[in-house]
C-alpha positions as CSV (number, residue, x, y, z in Angstrom):
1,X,17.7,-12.6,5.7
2,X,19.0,-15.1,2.7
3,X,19.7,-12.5,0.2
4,X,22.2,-11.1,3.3
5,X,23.6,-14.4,3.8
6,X,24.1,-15.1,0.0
7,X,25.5,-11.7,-0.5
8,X,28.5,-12.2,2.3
9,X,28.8,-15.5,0.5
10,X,29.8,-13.9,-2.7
11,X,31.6,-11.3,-1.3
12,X,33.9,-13.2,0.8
13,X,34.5,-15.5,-2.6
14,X,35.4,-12.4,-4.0
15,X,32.9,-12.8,-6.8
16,X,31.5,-8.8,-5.9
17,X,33.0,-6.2,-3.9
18,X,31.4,-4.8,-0.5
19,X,30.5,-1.7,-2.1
20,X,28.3,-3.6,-5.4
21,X,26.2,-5.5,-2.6
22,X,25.4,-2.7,-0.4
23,X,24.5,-1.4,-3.9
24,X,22.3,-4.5,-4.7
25,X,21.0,-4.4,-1.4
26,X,19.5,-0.5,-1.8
27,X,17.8,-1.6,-5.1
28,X,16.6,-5.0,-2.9
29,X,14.8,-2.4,-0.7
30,X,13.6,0.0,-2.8
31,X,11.8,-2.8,-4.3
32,X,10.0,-3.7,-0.7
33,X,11.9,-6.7,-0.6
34,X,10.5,-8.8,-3.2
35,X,13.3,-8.8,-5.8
36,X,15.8,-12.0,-5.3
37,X,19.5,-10.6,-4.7
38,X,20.8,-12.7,-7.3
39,X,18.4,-11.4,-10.3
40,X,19.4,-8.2,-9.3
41,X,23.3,-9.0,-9.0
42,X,22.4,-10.3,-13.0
43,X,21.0,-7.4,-13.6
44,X,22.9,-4.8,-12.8
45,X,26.0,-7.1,-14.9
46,X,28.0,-7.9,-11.5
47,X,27.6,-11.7,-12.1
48,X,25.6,-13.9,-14.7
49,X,23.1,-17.0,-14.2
50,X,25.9,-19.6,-15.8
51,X,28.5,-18.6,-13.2
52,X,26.0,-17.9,-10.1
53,X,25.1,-21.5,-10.5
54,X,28.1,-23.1,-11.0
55,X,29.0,-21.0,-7.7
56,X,26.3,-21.8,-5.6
57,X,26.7,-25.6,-7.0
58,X,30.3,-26.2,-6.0
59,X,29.4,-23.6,-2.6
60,X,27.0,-26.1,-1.5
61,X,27.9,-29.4,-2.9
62,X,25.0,-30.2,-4.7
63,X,24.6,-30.9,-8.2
64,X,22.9,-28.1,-11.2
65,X,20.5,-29.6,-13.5
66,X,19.1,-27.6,-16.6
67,X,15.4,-27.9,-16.4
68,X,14.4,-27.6,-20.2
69,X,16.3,-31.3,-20.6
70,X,13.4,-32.8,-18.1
71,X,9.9,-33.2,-18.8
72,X,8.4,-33.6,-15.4
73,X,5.4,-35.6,-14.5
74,X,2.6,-34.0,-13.5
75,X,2.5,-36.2,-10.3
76,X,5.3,-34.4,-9.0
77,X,4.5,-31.2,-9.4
78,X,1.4,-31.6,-7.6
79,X,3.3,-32.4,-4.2
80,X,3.8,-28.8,-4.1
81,X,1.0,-26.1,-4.3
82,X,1.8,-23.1,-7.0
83,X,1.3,-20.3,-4.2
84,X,4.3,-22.2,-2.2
85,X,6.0,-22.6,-5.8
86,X,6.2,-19.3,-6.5
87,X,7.2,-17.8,-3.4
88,X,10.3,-19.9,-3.4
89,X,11.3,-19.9,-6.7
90,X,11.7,-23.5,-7.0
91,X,10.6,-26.5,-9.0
92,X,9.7,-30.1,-8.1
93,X,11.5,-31.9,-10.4
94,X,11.3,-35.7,-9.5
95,X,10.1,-38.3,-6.7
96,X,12.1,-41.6,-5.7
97,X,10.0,-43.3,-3.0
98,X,10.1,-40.8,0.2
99,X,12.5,-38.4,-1.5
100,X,11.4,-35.5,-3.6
101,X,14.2,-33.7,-5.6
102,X,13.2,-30.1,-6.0
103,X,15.2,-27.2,-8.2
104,X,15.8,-24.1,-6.3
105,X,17.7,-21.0,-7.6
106,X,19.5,-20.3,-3.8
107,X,20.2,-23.5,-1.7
108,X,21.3,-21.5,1.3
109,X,17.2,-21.0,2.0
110,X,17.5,-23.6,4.2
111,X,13.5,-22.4,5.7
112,X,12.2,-23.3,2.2
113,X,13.7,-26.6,2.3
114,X,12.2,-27.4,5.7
115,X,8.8,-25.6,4.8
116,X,8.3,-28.1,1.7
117,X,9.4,-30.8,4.0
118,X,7.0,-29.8,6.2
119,X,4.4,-29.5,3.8
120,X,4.9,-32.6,1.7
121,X,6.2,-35.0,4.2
122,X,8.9,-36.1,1.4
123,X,12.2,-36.1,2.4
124,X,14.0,-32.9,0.1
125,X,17.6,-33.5,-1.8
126,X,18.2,-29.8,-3.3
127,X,19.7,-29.6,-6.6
128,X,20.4,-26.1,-8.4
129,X,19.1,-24.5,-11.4
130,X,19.3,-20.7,-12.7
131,X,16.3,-18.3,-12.0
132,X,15.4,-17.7,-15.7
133,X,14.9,-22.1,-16.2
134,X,13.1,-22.4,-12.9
135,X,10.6,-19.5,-14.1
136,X,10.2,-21.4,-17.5
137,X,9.1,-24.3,-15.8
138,X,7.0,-22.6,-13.2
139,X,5.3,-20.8,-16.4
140,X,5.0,-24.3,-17.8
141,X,4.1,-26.6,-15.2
142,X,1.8,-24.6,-12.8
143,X,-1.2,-22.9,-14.6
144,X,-1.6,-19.8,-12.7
145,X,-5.6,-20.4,-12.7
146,X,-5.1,-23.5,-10.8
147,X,-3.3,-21.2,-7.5
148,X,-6.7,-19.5,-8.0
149,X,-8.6,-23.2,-7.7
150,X,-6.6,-23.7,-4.7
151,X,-7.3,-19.9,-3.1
152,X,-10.9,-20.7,-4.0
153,X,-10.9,-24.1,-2.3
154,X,-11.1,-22.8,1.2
155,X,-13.4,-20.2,0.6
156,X,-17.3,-20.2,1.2
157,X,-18.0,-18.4,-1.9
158,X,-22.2,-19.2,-1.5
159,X,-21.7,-16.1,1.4
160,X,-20.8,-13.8,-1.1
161,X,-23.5,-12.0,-2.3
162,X,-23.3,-8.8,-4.7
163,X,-25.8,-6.0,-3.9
164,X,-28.2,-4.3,-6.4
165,X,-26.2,-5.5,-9.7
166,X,-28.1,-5.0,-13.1
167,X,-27.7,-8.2,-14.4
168,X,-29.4,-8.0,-17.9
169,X,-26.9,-6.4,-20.7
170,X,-28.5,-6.5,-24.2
171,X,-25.0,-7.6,-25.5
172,X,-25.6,-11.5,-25.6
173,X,-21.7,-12.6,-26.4
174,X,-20.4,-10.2,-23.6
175,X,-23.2,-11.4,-20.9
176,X,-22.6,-15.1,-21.8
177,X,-18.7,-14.8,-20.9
178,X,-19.4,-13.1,-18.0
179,X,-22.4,-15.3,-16.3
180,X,-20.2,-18.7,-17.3
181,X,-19.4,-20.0,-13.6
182,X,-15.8,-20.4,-13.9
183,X,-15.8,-16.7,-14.4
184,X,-17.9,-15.5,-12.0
185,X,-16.0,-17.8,-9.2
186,X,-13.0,-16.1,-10.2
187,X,-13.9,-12.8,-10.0
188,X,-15.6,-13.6,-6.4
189,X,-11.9,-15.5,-5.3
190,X,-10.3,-12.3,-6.5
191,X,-12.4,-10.4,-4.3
192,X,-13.0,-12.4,-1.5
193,X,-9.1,-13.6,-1.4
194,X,-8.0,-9.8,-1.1
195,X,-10.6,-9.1,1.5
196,X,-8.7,-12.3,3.9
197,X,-5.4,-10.9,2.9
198,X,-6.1,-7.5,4.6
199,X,-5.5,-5.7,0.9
200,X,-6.1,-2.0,0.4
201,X,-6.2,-2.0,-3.3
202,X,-6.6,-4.8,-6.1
203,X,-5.2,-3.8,-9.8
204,X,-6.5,-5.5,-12.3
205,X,-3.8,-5.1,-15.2
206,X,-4.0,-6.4,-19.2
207,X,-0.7,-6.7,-21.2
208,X,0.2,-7.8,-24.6
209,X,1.1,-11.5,-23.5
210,X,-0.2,-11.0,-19.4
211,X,-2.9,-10.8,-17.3
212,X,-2.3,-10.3,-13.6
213,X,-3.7,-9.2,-10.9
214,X,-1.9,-7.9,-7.6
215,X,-2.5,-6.8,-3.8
216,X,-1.6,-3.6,-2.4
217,X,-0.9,-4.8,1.1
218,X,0.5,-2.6,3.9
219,X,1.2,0.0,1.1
220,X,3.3,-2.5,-1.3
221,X,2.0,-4.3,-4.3
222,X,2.3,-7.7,-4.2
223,X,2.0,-10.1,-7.2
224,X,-1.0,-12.1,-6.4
225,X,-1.9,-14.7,-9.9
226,X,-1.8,-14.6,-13.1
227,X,-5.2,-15.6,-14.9
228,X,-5.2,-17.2,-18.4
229,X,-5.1,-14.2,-21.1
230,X,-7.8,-16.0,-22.7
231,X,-10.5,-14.7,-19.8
232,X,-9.4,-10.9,-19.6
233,X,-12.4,-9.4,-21.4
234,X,-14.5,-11.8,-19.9
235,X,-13.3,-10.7,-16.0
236,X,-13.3,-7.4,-16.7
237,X,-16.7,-7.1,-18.2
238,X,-18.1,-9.3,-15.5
239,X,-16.3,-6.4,-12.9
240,X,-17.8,-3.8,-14.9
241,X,-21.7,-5.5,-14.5
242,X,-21.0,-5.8,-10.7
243,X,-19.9,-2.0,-10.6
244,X,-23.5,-1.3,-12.9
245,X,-20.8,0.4,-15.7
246,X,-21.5,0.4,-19.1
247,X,-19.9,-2.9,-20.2
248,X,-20.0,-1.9,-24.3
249,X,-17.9,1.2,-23.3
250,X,-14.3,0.2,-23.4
251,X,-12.5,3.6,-25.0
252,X,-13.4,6.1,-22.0
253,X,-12.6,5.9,-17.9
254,X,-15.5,4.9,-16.0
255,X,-16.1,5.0,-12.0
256,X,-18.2,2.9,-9.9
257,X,-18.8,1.1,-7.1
258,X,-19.6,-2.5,-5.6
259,X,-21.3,-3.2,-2.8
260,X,-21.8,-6.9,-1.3
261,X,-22.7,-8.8,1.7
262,X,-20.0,-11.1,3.1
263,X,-21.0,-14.0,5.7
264,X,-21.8,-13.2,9.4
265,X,-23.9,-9.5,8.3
266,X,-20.4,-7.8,7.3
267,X,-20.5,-5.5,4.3
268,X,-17.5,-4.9,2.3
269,X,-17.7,-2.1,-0.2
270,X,-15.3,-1.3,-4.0
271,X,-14.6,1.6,-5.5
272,X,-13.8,0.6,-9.0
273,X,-11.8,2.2,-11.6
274,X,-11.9,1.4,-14.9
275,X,-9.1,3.1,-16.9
276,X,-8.3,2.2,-20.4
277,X,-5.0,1.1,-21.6
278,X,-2.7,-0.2,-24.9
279,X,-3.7,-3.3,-24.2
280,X,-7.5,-3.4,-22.7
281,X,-8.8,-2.0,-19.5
282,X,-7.1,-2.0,-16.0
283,X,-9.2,-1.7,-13.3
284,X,-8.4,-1.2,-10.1
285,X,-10.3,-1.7,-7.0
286,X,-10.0,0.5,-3.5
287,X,-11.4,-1.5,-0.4
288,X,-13.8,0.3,2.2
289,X,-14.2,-2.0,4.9
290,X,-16.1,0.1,7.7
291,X,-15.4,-2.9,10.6
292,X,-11.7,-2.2,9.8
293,X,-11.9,1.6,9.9
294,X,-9.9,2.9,13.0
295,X,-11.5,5.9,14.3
296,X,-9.8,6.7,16.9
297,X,-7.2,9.2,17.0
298,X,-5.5,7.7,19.9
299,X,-4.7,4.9,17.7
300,X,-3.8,6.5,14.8
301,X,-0.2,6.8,15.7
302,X,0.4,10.8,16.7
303,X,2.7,11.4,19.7
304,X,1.4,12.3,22.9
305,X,2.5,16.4,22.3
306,X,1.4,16.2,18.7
307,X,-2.3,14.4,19.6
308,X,-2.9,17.1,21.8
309,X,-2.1,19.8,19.8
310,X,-4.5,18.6,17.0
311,X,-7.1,17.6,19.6
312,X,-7.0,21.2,21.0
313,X,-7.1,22.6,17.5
314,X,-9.9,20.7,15.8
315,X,-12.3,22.0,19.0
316,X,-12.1,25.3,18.6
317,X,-15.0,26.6,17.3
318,X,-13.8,28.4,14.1
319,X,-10.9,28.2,12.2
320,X,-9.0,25.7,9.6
321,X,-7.7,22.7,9.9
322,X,-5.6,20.8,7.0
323,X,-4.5,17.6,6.6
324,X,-1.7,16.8,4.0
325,X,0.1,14.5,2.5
326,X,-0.1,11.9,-1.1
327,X,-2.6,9.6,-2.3
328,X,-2.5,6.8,0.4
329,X,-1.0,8.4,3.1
330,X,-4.3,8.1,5.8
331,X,-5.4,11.7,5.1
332,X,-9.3,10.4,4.8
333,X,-8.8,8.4,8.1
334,X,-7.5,11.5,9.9
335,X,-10.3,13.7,9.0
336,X,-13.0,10.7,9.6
337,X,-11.7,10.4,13.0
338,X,-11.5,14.4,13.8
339,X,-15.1,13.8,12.1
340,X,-16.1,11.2,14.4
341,X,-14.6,13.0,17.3
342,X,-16.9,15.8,17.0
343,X,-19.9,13.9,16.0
344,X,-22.2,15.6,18.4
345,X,-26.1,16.0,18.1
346,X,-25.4,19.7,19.1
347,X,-23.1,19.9,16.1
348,X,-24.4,20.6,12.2
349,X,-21.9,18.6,10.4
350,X,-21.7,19.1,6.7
351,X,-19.0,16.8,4.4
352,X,-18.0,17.0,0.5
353,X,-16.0,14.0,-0.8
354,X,-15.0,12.6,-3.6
355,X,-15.7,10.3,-3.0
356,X,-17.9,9.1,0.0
357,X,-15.8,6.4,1.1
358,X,-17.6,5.4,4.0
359,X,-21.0,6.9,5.8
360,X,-21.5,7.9,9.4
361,X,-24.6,8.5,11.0
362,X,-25.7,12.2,11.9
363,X,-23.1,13.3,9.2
364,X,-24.4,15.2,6.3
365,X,-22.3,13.9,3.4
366,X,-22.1,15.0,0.4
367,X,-21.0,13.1,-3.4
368,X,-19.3,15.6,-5.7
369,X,-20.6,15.2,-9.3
370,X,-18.4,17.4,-11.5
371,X,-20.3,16.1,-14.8
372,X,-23.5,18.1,-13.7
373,X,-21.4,20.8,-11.8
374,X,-21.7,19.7,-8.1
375,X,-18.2,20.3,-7.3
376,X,-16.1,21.1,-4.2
377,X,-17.0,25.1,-4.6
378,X,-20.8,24.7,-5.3
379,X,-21.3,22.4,-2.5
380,X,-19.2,24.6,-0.2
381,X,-21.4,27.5,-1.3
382,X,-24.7,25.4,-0.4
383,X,-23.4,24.3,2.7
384,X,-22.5,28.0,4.2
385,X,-26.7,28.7,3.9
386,X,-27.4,25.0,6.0
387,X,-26.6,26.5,9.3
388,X,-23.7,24.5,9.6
389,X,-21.1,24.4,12.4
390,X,-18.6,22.0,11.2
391,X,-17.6,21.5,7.7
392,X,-15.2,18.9,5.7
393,X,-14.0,19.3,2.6
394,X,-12.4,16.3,0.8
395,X,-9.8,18.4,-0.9
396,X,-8.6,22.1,-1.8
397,X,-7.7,22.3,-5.6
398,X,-8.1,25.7,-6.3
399,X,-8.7,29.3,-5.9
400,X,-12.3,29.2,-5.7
401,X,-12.6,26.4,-3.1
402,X,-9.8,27.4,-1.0
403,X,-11.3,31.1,-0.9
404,X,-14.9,30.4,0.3
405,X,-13.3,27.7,2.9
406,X,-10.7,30.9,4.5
407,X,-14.2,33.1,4.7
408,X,-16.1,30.4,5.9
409,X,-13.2,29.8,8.5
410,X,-12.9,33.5,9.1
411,X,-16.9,34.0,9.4
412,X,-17.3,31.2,12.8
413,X,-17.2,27.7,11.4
414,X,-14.7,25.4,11.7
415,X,-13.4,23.8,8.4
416,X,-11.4,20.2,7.7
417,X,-9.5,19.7,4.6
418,X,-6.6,18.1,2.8
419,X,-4.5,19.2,0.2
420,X,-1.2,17.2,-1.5
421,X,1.6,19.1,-0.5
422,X,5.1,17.2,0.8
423,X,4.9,18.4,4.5
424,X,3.3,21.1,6.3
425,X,5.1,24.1,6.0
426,X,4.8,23.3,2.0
427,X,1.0,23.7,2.9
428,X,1.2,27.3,3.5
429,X,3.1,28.5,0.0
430,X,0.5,26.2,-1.8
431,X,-2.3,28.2,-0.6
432,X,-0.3,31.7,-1.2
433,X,0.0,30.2,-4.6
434,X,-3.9,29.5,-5.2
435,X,-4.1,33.2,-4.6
436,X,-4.8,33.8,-1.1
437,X,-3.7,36.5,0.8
438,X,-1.3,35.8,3.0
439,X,-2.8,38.1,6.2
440,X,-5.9,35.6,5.6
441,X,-4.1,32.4,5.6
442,X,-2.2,33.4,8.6
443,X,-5.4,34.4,10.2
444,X,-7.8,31.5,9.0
445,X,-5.5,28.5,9.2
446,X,-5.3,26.9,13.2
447,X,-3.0,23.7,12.7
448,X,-1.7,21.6,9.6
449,X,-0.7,18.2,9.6
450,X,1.2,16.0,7.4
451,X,1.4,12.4,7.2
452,X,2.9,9.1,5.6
453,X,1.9,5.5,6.5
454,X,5.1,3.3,7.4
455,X,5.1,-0.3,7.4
456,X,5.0,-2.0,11.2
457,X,7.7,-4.5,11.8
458,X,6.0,-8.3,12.1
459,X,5.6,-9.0,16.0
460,X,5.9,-12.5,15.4
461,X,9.5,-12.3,13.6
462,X,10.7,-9.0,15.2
463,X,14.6,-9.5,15.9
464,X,16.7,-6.4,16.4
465,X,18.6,-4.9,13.8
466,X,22.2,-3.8,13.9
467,X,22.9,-0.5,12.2
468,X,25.8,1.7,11.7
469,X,26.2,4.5,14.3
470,X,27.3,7.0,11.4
471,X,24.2,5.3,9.7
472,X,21.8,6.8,12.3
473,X,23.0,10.4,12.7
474,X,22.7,10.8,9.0
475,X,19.0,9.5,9.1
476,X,18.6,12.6,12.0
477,X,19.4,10.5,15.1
478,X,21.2,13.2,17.8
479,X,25.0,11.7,18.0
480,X,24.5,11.2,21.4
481,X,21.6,8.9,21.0
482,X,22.7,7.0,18.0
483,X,25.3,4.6,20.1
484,X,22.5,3.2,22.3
485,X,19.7,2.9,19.3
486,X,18.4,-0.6,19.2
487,X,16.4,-1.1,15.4
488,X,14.2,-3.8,15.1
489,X,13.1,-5.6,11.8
490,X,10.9,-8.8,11.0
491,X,12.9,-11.9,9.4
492,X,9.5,-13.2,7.8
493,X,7.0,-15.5,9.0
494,X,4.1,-17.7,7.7
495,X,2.0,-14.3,9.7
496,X,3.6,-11.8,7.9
497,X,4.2,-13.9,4.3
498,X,7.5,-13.8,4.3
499,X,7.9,-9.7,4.1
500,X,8.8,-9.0,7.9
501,X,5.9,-6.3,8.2
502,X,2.4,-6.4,9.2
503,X,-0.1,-3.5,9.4
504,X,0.7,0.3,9.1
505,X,1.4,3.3,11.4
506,X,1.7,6.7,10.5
507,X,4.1,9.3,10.8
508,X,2.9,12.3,11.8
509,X,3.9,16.8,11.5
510,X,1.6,18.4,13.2
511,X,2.5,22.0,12.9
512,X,0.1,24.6,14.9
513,X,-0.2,28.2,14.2
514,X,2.0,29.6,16.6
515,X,2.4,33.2,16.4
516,X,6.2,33.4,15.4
517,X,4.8,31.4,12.2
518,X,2.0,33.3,11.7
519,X,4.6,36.2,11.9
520,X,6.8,34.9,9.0
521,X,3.6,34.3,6.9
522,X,2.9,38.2,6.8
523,X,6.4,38.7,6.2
524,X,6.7,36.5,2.9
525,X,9.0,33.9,4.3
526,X,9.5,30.8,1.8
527,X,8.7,27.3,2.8
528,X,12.4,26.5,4.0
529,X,12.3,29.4,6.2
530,X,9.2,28.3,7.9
531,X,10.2,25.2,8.1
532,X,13.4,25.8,10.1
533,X,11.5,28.0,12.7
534,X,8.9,25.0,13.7
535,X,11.5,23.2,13.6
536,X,13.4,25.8,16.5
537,X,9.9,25.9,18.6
538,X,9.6,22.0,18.8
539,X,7.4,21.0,16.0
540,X,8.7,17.2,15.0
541,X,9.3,16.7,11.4
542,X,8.2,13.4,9.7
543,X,11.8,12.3,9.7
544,X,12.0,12.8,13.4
545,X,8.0,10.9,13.8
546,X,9.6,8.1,11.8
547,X,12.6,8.0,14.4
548,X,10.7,8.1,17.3
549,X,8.4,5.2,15.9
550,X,11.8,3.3,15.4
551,X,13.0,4.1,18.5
552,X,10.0,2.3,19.7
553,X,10.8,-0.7,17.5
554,X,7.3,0.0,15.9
555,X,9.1,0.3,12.5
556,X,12.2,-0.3,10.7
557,X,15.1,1.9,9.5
558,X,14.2,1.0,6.1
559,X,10.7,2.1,6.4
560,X,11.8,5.8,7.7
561,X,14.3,6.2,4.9
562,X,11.6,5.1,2.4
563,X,8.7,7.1,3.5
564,X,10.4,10.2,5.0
565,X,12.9,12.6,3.2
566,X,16.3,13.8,5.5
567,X,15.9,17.1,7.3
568,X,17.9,19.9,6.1
């Protein structure tokens, strides 16, 4: 990676120690790789921009220029698209016949040079300026709505149509921002431009002197523009009459939901939420895309041992299985594709979610509407006098739901639920604590599972990885393993965007209710205790998921130590 190669650079200069970059590098990694080493380095008062340059000038043999003496023509900065601009961090600065002069804050990014090269068909001469002018100029030189003009350029926007939208507001100034075309096409390249970058979330966020907007992609927010301030009431009122919410309301929270029709018959659905903030209204938008949404629990991610176990245990005819695990960790997904396993038409399949992400056919789902008092409990209640055989509740929050789901489980139905705990043994004192008895939970509960999604390494730029032996059997790896582990990681590509990661898998604990455990529940054994027992009868931890799925070079070592704590 460059930030590597920049780093040994400074180090061997004696500019920073060993032990300040490896420190530089952690921070690079906790950001998901989109902090530059050098800001960082300046950040954390190890270097600053004067004497990076001046470095990296005499390093390299090319000459620094400071960007606020040149007022560059518009011409130039043309040659080079704002998207490309930004992901750089560099600045065309001048053209001389065939030869464009660009401004880069890190000349050893030798794949930048030959990308704009590429690109441009100029040839490049590099000269170097500090990160903090080349922002300036990016700030001032490339409109952030014109990247949009240029995202909107290859997109057939006449496919997108929105569904069932109220167009008629009786609040004229409002509606007349919001129907002006430049509006509405950015609000449709917003949406259609995260639907072709394979996003999960779009955020929508006001500040005092910013407007952005970014992806969640494979987990990690990504910056993706920056409209003009100028339009932020307008977009977001325009989001708000797609999602049919109340566009005059701008002091409360407010849910809703887009639907629309995308070209070729593909449906693409929005969950909006509207949350108000210091500085106007962030809204952020989950993605349902049913084509995308991988039913199959064979492709999910589990281990052969740990599939069957919950394969076994979601069969049976009564009982309770939970899924756990944070907001975003493919707990819906799991319990759609148990769902979808056991879609039968000899089955009576009852669901209560909040909220209904996708639909299935020959599923009886549910919407909860706490505001009139339809919530998990009352539904839960109704659906024990439907006849039902298998029942899925979106979440367990408290006493009263988790209670009628252990008698329902207890009485010959089989229950599916999530709750937010950090792994699966956790799951068992979090029910204890909502009150229930611990000779029911033993006896009600069949399997938990708990799960994180991990980035997968780029197939297209996988290269393998050298890391520390010492390293690996601190991560968990047995010592006489680690000597022969070969890690993969991606290098970036024009596939992956530059991160080195594309697409998710999970890592999965999938704890059954073996009898020993259920033994330790009657006794009052704490969560550590349990833990180290499932742990003695076989019973992977994430930690160890997360190795296995690097041992397969489906993942990095990065991505296990981010999304999975150390066993102990």
């Amino acid at each position: 990676m460059q930030s590597s190669r920049l780093g040994e650079i400074l180090v061997t200069n004696n500019l920073i120690t060993r032990e300040q970059l490896d420190k530089a590098l952690d921070e690079q990694k906790m950001s998901g790789g989109q902090a530059r080493l050098g800001s960082i380095l300046i950040k954390q008062k190890l270097l600053n921009e004067q004497d990076l340059t001046s470095f990296l000038s005499k390093q390299y043999g090319v000459p620094t220029v400071n960007l606020s003496d040149f007022d560059i023509d518009p011409a130039v900065t043309k040659t080079i698209q704002a998207e490309v601009v930004q992901k750089y961090q560099l600045v065309p600065i001048n053209r001389a016949g065939s030869t464009l002069i660009v401004a880069v804050t890190d000349p050893s990014n030798l794949f930048a040079i030959e990308d704009i090269k590429f690109m441009t068909g100029y040839n490049v001469e590099m000269v170097v300026a500090s990160e903090s002018d080349i922002k300036m100029a990016i700030d001032k030189y490339y409109d952030q709505s014109a990247s949009l003009a240029d995202v909107m350029g290859d997109m057939d926007l006449e496919d997108l149509e929105v569904v069932d939208i109220e167009e008629e507001i009786d609040i004229s100034s409002m509606e007349r921002a919001t129907e002006d075309a430049p509006v509405v096409r950015m609000v449709n390249a917003i949406l259609q431009d995260a639907i072709k970058k394979k996003a999960s979330d779009i955020h929508i966020e006001p500040y005092e002197k910013l407007f952005r907007v970014r992806y969640r992609i494979d987990g990690v927010l990504y910056e993706a523009m920056k409209p003009p301030l100028k339009l932020k009431n307008a977009i977001t009122s325009r989001i708000k009459i797609m999602a049919e919410l109340d566009i005059a309301e701008r002091r409360l929270p407010q849910d809703g939901r887009i639907k629309i029709k995308l070209g070729g018959g593909r449906d693409m659905d929005f969950r909006v939420s509207v949350l108000p903030t210091l500085f106007g209204e962030k809204i952020c938008l989950r993605l349902l895309d049913k084509s995308s949404l991988q039913t199959d629990l064979t492709k999910l991610g589990y281990e052969p041992e740990a599939l069957e176990a919950f394969q076994r245990e979601i069969h049976k005819p009564f009982g309770m299985v939970l899924v756990t695990g944070p907001t975003g960790s493919g707990k819906t997904v799991s319990l759609y594709s148990a769902i979808a396993e056991l879609n039968k038409v000899s089955e009576n399949i009852s669901t209560a979610e909040d909220p209904v992400e996708f639909n299935f056919a020959g599923i009886n789902q549910v919407q909860m509407h706490e505001d009139i008092g339809l919530n998990f409990a009352a539904a839960l209640r109704s659906f024990l006098r439907q006849d039902p055989d298998i029942i899925m509740i979106g979440e367990i929050r408290d006493f009263e739901t988790a209670e009628i789901a252990v008698k329902a489980a207890l009485t010959g139905h089989l229950v599916l639920s999530t709750l937010h705990t950090n792994d699966a043994p956790a799951t068992i004192n979090r029910l204890l604590n909502m009150g229930i008895e611990p000779f029911l939970v033993s006896s009600a509960v069949n399997l938990i599972t708990a799960q994180r999604l991990a980035r997968r390494v780029c197939v297209e730029c996988k290269e393998p990885e050298t890391i520390p032996v010492q390293a690996l059997i601190d991560a968990g790896v047995p010592p006489d393993e680690a000597p022969g582990y070969i890690c993969y990681r991606g290098k970036g590509c024009a596939l992956c965007n530059g991160t080195g990661y594309k697409g998710r898998v999970g890592f999965y604990q999938v704890m059954p209710m073996l009898d020993e455990i259920r033994e330790l529940i009657l006794n009052g054994a704490n969560t550590a205790e349990i833990k180290r027992e499932s742990m003695r009868l076989g019973i992977k931890t994430m930690r160890q998921s997360g190795l296995t799925k690097l041992k397969e070079g489906v993942t990095s070592f990065e991505e296990v130590l981010r999304v999975t704590i150390a066993d102990t």
